[in-house]
C-alpha positions in Angstrom: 12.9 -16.7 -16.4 11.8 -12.9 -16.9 12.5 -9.6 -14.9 8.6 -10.3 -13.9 9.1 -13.9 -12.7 12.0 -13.1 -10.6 10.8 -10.2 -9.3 7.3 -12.4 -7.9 9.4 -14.8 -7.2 11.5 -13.2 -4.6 8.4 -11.2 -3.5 6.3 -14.5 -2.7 9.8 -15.7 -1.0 9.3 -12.5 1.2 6.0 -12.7 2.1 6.6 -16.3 3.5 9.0 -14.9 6.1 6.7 -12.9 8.0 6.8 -9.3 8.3 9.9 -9.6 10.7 11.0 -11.2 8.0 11.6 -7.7 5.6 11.3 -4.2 5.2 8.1 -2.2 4.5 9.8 0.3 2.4 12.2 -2.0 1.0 9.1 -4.4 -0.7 7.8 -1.4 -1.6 10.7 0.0 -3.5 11.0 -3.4 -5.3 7.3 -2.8 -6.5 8.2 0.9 -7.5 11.5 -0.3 -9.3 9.5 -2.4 -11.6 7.8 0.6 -13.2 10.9 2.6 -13.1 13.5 -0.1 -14.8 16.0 2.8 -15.6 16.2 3.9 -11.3 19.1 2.1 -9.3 17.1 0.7 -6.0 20.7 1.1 -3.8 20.3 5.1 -3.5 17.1 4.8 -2.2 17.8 2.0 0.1 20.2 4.7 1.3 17.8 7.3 1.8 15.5 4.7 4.2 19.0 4.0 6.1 19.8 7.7 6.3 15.8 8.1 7.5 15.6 5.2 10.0 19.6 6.7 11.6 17.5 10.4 11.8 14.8 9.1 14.0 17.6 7.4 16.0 19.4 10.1 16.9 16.2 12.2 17.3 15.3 9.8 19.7 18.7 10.4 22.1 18.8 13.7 21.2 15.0 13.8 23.1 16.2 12.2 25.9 13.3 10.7 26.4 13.2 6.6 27.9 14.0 5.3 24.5 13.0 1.6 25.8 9.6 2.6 26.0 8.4 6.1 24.6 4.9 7.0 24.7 3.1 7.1 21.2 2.8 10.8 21.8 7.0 11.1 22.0 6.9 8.4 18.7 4.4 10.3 16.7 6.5 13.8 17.7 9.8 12.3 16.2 8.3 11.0 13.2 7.2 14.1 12.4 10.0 16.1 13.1 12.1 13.7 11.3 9.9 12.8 8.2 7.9 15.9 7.9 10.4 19.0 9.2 13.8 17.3 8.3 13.0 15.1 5.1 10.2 17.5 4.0 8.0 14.6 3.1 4.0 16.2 2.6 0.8 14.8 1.3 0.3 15.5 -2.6 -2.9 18.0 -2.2 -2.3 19.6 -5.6 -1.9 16.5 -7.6 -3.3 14.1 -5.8 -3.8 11.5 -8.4 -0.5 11.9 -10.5 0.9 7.9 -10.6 4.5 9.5 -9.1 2.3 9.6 -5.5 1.8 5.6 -5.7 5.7 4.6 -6.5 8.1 4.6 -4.0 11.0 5.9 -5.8 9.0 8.9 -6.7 8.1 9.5 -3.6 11.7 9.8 -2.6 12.6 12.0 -5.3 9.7 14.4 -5.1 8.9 14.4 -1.0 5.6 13.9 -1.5 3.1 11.3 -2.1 -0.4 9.4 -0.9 -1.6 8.4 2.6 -0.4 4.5 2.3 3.3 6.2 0.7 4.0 8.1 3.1 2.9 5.8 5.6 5.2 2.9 4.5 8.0 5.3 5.2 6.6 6.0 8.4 6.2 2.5 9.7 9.0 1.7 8.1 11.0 4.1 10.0 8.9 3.1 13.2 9.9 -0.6 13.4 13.5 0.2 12.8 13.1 1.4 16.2 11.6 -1.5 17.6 8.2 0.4 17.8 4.9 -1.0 17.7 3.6 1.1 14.2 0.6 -0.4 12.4 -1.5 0.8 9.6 -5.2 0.9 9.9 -8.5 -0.2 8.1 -9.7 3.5 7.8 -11.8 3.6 4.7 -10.5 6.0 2.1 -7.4 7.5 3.6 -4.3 5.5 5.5 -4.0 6.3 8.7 -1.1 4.6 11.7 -1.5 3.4 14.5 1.4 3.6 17.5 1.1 1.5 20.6 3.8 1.5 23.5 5.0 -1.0 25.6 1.8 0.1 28.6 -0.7 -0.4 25.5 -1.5 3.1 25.5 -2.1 4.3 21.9 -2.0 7.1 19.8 -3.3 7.5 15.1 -1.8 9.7 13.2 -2.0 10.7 9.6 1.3 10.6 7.4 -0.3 12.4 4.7 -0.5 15.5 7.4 3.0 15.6 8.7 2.0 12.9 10.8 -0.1 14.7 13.5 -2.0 12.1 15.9 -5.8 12.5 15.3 -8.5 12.4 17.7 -11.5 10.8 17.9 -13.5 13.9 17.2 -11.1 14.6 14.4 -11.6 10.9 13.1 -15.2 11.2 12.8 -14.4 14.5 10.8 -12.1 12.8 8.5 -14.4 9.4 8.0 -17.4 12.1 7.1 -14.8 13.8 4.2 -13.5 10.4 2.7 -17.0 8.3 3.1 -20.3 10.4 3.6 -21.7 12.4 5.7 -23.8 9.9 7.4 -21.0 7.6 8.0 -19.8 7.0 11.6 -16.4 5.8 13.4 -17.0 2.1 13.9 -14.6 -0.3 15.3 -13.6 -2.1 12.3 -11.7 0.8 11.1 -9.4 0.8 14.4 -8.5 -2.7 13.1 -4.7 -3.0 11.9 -3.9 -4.4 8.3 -0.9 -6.8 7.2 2.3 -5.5 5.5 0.4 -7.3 2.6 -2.5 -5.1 3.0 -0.6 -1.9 2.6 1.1 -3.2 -0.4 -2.3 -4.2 -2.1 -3.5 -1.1 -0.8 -0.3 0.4 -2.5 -0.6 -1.4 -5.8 -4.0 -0.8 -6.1 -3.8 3.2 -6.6 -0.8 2.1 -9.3 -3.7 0.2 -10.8 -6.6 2.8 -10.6 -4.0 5.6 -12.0 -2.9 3.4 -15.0 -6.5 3.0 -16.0 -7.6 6.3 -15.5 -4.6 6.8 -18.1 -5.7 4.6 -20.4 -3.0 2.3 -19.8 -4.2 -1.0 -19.9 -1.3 -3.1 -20.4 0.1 -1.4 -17.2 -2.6 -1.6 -15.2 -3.1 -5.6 -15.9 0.4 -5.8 -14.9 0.0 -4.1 -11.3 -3.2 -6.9 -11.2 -0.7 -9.4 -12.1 1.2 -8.5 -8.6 -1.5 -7.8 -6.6 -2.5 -11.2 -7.2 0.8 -12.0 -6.0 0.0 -10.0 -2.6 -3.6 -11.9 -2.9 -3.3 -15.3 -4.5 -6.1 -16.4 -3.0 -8.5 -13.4 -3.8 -11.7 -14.4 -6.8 -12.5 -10.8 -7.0 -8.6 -10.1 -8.9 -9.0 -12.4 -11.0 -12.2 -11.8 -12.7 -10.6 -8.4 -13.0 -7.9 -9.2 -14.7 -9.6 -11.6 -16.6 -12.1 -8.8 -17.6 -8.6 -6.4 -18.7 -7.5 -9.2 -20.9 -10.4 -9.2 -22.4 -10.7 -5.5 -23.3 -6.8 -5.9 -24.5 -8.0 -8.7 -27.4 -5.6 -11.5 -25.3 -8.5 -13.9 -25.2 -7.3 -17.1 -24.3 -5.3 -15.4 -21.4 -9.1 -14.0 -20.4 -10.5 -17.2 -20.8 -7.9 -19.0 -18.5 -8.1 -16.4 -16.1 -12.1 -15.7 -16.1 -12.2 -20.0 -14.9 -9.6 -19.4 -12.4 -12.6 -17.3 -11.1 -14.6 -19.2 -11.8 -13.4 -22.2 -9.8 -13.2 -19.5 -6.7 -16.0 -17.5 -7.0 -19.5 -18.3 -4.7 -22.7 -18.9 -6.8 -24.4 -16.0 -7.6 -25.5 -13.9 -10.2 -22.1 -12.5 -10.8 -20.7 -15.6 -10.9 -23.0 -16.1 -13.8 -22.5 -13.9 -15.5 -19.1 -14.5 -16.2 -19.5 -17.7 -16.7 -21.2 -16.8 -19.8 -18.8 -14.1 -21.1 -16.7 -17.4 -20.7 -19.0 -19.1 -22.6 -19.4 -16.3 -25.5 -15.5 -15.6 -25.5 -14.8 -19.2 -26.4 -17.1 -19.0 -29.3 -14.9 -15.9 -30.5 -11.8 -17.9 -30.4 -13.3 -20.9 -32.0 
């Protein structure tokens, strides 16, 4: 069995548990680790201990109910702890460098993307026993933070954490979609650990091809698939990336798989007869 097989193996294992089942950060450093074979994981399960302990101690050194703080006295630690102590801050200048996307990186450098950063920050939330979810916002990962009374507060870990709004919301959704675009209540709606990871794995993806590398960018499909078995849509395009490698009868297999998933439509037609004219090639 290879590095790879292993590595999806344990990850479906995880994923069956339930997300009280593992760590956020702790997937996610197992995804990073793959594209940084050389990086020992234990340092940086370290760091998360040393980062979850901080907010701890924040949280006497507050004195604030710790049973049940408000998402205000949450969102305040966080930030203090992540974003003043850790020094963690949201890549502006190189936004779409691939380090923003890996966990390990991320450590090293203190800075990364919205869903990143975030995964550190929920991470560090539910060590606490805190209710920290992330969000469907389109185009930029925002948290949610309830407390125990249901009252709620979003925040933005790309910003140092500071709790947004709804005026400030409708800003943000108007940068990141269109102007026309307005706050709707599908993007209040929380995601799944798997989610964030696809969400995650996905930038890895969209960086590799916008380096041109294709190999690397099939193999971050190849695990999102994992975090999505059940999903048409990743397999056509990874069926469509094997294609433009030359590893035809790997697009072929694939390309069915979506096939077999796919609803009838013109797409689905389509690819049905690249199907049809990559079996020609190979015959």
């Amino acid at each position: 069995m290879t590095p790879d097989d292993l590595m999806a193996d344990e990850l479906s294992a995880l994923l069956e548990k339930g997300e009280d089942g593992f760590d956020l950060a702790e997937v996610a450093l197992m995804l990073a680790s793959r594209d940084t074979p050389a990086a020992h994981v234990k340092p940086y399960l370290n760091h998360l201990k040393s980062l979850y302990l901080s907010v701890e101690e924040r949280v006497e050194s507050e004195g604030f109910d710790e049973p049940a703080p408000t998402p205000r006295q949450m969102a305040s630690v966080l930030s203090k702890v992540i974003g003043d102590k850790y020094r963690y801050r949201g890549d502006e200048d190189t936004y779409d460098d691939l380090d923003n996307a890996n966990l390990m990186r991320v450590i090293d450098r203190r800075k990364g993307l919205p869903v990143s950063l975030g995964i550190l920050y929920i991470a560090a939330a539910r060590a606490q026993g805190w209710n920290a979810a992330g969000l469907n916002f389109p185009g930029h990962f925002l948290i949610r933070l309830e407390s125990l009374d249901g009252s709620r507060a979003i925040i933005d870990p790309f910003h140092d954490g500071h709790i947004l709004d709804t005026p400030a919301l409708r800003d943000l959704l108007k940068v990141v979609v269109g102007p026309t675009e307005e706050l709707d209540f599908r993007y209040y709606r929380t995601v799944s650990y798997r989610d964030i990871l696809l969400r995650l794995q996905n930038n890895v993806k969209t960086r590799r091809l916008d380096l041109g590398q294709m190999q690397e960018a099939l193999d971050a499909l190849k695990t999102m698939q994992i975090l999505m078995p059940d999903s048409a849509a990743l397999y056509r395009e990874a069926g469509l990336l094997n294609l433009r490698l030359g590893h035809l009868s790997d697009a072929v297999a694939t390309l069915e798989t979506y096939l077999a998933r796919a609803p009838v439509g013109a797409e689905r037609s389509r690819i049905d007869t690249v199907v049809q004219d990559i079996k020609q090639r190979i015959h």
